[in-house]
N, C-alpha and C positions, 0 to 999 in steps of 0.2 A: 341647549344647556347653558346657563349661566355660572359663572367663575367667582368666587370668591378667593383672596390670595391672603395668607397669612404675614404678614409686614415684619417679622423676623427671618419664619424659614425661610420664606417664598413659594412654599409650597400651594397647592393648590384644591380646591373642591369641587362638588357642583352647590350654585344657592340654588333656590325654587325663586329667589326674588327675581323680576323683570326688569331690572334697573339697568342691563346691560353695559354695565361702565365699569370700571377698573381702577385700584390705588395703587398696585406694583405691581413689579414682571414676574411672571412664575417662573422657578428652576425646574429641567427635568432633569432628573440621573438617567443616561443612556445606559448604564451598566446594571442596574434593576429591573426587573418585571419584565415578562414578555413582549415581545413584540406586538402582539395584537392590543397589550394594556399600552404599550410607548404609543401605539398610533393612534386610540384612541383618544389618550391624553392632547397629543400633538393638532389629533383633527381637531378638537374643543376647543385648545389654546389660538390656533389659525383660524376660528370663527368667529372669536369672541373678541381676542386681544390683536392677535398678528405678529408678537415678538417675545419669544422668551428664551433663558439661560440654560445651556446646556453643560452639564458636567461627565466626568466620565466619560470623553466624548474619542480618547482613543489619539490624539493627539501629542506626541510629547513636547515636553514644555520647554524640553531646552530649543527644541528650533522653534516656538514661539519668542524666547528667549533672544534666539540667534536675529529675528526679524528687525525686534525692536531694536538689536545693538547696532543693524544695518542702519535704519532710520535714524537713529542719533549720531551716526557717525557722518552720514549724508547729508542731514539738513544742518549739522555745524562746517559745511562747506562754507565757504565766499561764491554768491549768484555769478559770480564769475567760471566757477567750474561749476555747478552743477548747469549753465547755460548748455555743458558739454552735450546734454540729453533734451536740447528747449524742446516741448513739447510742439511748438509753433512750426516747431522742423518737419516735424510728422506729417504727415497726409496722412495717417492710419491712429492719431491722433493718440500717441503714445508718448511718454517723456514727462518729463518735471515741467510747472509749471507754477508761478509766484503767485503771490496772494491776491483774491480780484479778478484770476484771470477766469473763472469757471461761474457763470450763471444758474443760479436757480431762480427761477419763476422772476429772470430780467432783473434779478440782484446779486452783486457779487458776493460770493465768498469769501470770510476771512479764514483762509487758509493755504499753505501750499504744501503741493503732493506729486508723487508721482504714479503716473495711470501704467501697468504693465499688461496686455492681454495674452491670450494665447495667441501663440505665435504660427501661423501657416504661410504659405507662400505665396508674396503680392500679387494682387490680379492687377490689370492694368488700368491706369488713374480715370480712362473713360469709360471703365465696366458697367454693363447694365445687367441687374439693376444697380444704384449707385451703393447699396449698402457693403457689395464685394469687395467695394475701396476702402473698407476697413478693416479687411485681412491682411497681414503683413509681417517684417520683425518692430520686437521691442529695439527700444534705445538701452544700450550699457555701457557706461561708464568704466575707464580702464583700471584693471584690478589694484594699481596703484594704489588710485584714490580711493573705490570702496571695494577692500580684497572679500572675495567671496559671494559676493552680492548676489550672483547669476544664478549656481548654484543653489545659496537660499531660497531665492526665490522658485527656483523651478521644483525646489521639495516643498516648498511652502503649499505651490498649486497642486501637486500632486496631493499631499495628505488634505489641503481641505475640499480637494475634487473629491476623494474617496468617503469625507464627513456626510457632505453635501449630496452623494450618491445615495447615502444611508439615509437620509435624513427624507430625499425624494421616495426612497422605497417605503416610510412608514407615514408621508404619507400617500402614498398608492393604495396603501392599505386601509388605510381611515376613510378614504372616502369610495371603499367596497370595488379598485380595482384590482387586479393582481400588480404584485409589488414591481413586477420591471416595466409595468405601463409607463410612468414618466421619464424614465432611463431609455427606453428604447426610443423613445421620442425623440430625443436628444443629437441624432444625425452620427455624420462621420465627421464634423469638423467643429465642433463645439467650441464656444467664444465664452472663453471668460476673462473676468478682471479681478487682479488684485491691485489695490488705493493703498500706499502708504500715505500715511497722511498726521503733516503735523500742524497743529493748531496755535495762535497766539491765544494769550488773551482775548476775550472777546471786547470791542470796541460796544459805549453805549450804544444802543439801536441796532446793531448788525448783529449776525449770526457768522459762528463759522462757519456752519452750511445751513442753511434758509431749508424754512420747513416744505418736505418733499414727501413723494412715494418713492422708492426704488424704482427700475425701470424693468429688470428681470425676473428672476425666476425666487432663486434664495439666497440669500446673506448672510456670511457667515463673518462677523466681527469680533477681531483680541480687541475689546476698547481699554488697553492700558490699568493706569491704577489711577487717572485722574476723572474724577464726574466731570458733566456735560454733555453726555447724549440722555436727549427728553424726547417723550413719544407722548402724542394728542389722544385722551380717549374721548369717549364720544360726546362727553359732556364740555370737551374745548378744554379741561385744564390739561396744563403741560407736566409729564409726569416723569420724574430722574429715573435713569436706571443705573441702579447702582455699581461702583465696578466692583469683578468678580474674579478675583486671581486667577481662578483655576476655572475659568468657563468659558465659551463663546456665547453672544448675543447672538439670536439666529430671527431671521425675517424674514416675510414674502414680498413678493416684488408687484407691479401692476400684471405681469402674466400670467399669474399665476390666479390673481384677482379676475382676469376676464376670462381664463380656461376653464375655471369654475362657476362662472355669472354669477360673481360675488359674493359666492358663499367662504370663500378665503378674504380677508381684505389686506389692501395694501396701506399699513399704518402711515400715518402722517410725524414725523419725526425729525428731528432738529439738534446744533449743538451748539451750547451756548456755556463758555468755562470761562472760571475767574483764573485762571490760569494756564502756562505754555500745559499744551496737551499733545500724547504720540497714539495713533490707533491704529489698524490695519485690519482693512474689508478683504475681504474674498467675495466677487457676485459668481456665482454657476451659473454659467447660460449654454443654449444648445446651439447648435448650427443655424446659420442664419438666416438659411431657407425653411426652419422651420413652423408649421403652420401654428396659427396661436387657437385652434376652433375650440369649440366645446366639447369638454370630457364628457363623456360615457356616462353620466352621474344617475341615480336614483330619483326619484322625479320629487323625495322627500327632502331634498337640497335644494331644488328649488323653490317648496314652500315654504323653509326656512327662511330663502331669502324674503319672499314674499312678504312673511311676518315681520320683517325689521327692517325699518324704515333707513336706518342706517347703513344696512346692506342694500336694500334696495334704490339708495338713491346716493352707493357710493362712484364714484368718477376719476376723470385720471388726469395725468399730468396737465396741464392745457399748455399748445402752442404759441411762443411767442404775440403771433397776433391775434390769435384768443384772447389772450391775456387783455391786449391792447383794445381788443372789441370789447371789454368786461366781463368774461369769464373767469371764474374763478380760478384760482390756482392750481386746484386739486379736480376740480369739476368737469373738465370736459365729458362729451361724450363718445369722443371717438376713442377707437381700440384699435390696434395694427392688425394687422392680417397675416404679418409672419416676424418673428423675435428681430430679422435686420431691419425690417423698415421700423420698428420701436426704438432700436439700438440708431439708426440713421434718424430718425425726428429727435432722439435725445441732442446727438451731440450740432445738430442745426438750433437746439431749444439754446442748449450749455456752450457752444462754443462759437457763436456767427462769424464773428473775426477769422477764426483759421477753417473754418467750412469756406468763406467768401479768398479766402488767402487761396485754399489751395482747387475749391471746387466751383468759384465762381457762384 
């Protein structure tokens, strides 16, 4: 089914055209229409597009409110005290980090942020497999300097765990499983990250983050009140998404892309702003022994794929020396085999320097 988007509402249709390409992000109201009409919305939107705006999503806005006041209060630090949390400290590769320091596809970011995950208890530095080495605690800052912070954030992951829980049940349903198939999937130790992240200006020719896939499962992004996140449709233009006071931007990730053999895709998107910008992601991921195999699907999913070229010859992050061999950025063909070795290729792709610092 092909998407037509209305460039006021944002709302959305089916065309009959086969143009398969897109000019805006579609809204859904999560507080309308059944469940079976949410996921099938949601399945279309994830076939076709990969990214749209959710409202009515259940969230209250003061501690969306409370996050950003965190992040303004944190990044008008002196790098002297937010050094308190260097991410460089990490071996579970958590903490603040300055602008530069985080790779996409062997280009630095202009940005700095700080990476929080879920928090479990450290396995030891020569665990195998090595992806166990990135269970552990976050870095925090003493309430001094950002009072509350801990707190926020640990309700922050809580209500966008519960979004993100909703959001996997519909679609469980879209694509004809029962709705706790991807939930029970999910293990006993589930990894997630929230990114605070504030942006400069973007400098000519750089990105504040360099066009990527996610690496998980779903995305659940406040992107503030300033533009600058663009998403690629399939005809290569760069397309704004505009900010939404009262919404989250929601995406799929590469797993999600290869649990389905592509019949989800993981969009190609980027941020690039005339000005200081504050956002904050939430990724939902599962336990890191979790297997990435192929869903259960209908064998009508996979002649979808078959019929789009697009889906059928979409690809995934490439490794460092991919890259360096001439693979494309997005192109590879390899797929993990369970969410930690994806989660471990990422942060050897994004971080060499403190993978080599702390893991040789």
């Amino acid at each position: 089914m092909r998407l037509t988007i209305d460039e006021v509402t944002g709302s959305f249709k089916p065309d009959s055209s086969d143009a398969g390409s897109f000019s805006a992000i579609p809204v859904i109201d999560l507080g309308t229409g059944s469940d079976a009409v949410l996921a099938e919305q949601i399945r279309a939107v994830c076939h076709e597009i990969g990214f749209f705006i959710v409202t009515n999503h259940g969230v209250d806005s003061a501690l969306v409110d409370r996050v950003f006041a965190t992040m303004r209060t944190f990044f008008d630090l002196s790098d002297d005290e937010k050094l308190g949390i260097d991410k460089r400290a990490s071996r579970h590769f958590r903490g603040w980090e300055a602008e530069g320091a985080e790779l996409t596809n062997n280009r630095p970011d202009i940005r700095q942020q700080i990476d929080l995950w879920t928090e479990w208890p450290a396995r030891a530095p020569d665990v195998e497999p090595p992806e166990l080495r990135l269970l552990g605690p976050n870095q925090w800052l003493p309430d001094e300097l950002l009072p509350g912070h801990k707190d926020t954030v640990d309700e922050w992951m809580r209500e966008l765990g519960a979004l993100s829980d909703r959001i996997l049940g519909l679609l469980s349903l879209g694509l004809g499983l029962e709705r706790e198939h991807l939930a029970e999937f999910f293990g006993d130790e589930p990894m997630s990250l929230t990114k605070l992240i504030s942006y400069p200006p973007t400098p000519a020719g750089g990105a504040g983050v360099n066009a990527h896939h996610d690496t998980g499962f779903v995305t659940v992004l406040a992107a503030g009140e300033t533009p600058g996140l663009q998403i690629q449709n399939p005809d290569g233009d760069w397309i704004d998404v505009p900010p939404h006071p009262d919404g989250f931007v929601i995406n799929l990730g590469e797993m999600l892309q290869a649990m389905t053999g592509n019949y989800f895709v993981a969009t190609p998107h980027r941020v690039i702003t005339a000005e200081a910008r504050l956002s904050a992601a939430y990724f939902h991921g599962p336990s890191l022994d979790a297997r990435l195999d192929p869903l259960p699907l209908s064998s009508s999913f996979a002649a979808a794929v078959a019929d789009s070229l697009r889906h059928a010859a979409a690809g995934f992050m490439a490794a460092s020396e991919e890259t360096e061999a001439g693979v494309g950025d997005m192109a590879s063909p390899h797929r993990a085999s369970t969410y930690g070795e994806q989660l471990w290729n990422y942060f050897a792709r994004s971080y060499p320097d403190n993978m080599a610092r702390h893991y040789g």
